[in-house]
N, C-alpha and C positions, 0 to 999 in steps of 0.2 A: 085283287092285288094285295100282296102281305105288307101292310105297312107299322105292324107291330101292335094291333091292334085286332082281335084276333074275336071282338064280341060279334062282327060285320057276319061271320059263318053260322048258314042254320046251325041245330045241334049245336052250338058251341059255345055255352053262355057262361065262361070262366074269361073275362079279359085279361089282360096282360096290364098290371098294375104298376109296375117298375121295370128299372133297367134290366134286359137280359144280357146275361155274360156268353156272347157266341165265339169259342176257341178260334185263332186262324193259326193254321197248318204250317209249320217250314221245315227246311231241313237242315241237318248239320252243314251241306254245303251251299245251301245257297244263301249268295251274299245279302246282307241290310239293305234294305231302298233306300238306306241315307248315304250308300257306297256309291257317290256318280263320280263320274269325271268326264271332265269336256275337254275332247279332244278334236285337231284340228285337220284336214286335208287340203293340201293345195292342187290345184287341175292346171296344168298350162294349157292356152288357147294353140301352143303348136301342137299338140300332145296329139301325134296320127301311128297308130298302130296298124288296124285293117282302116279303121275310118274312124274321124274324131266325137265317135259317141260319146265316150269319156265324158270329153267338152261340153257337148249336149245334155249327156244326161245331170253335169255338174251344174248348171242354170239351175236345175228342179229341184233341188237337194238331193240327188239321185249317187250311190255310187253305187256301183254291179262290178265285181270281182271280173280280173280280166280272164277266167278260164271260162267265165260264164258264154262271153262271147266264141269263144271255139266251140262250136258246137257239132263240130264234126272230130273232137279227140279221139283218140283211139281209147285211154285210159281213163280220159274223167278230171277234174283238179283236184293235186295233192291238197295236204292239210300238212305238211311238213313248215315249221314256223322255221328252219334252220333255213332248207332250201331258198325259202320266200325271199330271205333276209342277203342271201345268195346271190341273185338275179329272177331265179325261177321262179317267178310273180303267176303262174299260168294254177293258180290256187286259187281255195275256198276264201282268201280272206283281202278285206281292200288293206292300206295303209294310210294311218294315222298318227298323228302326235301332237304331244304336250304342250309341241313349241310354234305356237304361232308365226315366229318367223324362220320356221324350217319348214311350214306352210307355204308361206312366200316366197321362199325359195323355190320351191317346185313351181309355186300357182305360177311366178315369173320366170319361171324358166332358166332362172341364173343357176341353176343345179348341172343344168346341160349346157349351157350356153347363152346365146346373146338374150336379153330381157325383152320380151312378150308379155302381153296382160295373160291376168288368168283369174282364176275364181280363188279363194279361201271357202271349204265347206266346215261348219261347225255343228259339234251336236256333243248333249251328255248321252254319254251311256253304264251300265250299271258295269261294275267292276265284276269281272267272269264272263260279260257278253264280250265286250273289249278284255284283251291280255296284252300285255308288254311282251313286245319280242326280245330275248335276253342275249338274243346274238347280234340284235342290231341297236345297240345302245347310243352309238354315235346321234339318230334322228330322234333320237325319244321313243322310238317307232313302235305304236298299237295295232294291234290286228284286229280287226271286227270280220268275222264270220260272215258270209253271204252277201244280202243286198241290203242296202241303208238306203231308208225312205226320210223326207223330212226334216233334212239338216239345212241349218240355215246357210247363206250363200252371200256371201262380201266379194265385190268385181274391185280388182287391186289391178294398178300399175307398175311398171317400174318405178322404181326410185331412180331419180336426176343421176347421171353417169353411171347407168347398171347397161 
């Protein structure tokens, strides 16, 4: 095991007396580890598409892109941020935002209608995995690419007269 100490190898009897300076690699674009943002998802408990995986997988930290579930497409899921923002959700990315109670709003259902519990999912992610979608500015609304493992999971009610 190299633990910086380097006298432990036959042949090898120069130890390592001080700090060594080892370079780490970046590039122009990718972002700082200090670049997170926590961003929120709401799942409502009506929320039935083919069947309420969604729901399900929202309990776990789970969110999985709804094209993922077709999985008989003829095409594949877009990665169009414009379409998504559209309706046409059957893309690589889930949604997300800033706003915790535009979370609740979905998690309860007052988006679509009459209030239902549902989950709030949270999680930081690095600024470039998560992008703000600029055509849906009204929800805050982030895009996260593929599936999200591991975000934490708050069970909300209505609020009194929702």
């Amino acid at each position: 095991m190299l633990n910086g100490d380097s006298s432990h190898a036959s042949g090898y009897d120069i130890p390592l007396t001080g700090a060594a300076d080892i370079p780490v690699t970046t590039t122009a674009d990718e972002p700082d580890p200090g670049q997170m943002i926590t961003l929120y998802r709401g799942v409502s408990s009506k929320i039935f598409h083919n069947d309420n995986s969604q729901y399900i997988n929202a309990h776990f930290g789970i969110a999985i892109p709804k094209e993922y579930y077709q999985v008989s497409s003829l095409f594949g899921p877009h990665n169009d941020m414009e379409a998504h923002a559209g309706g046409d959700n059957l893309s690589i990315w889930t949604s997300w935002t800033t706003s915790k109670e535009t979370a609740r709003d979905f998690a309860t259902g007052v988006a679509f209608g009459p209030a239902v519990p549902g989950i709030i999912m949270s999680k930081s992610f690095k600024i470039g995995v998560a992008n703000p979608n600029p055509f849906n500015l009204g929800e805050a609304e982030w895009l996260v690419p593929g599936v999200v493992y591991g975000a934490k999971v708050e069970y909300v009610r209505p609020r009194p007269g929702q």
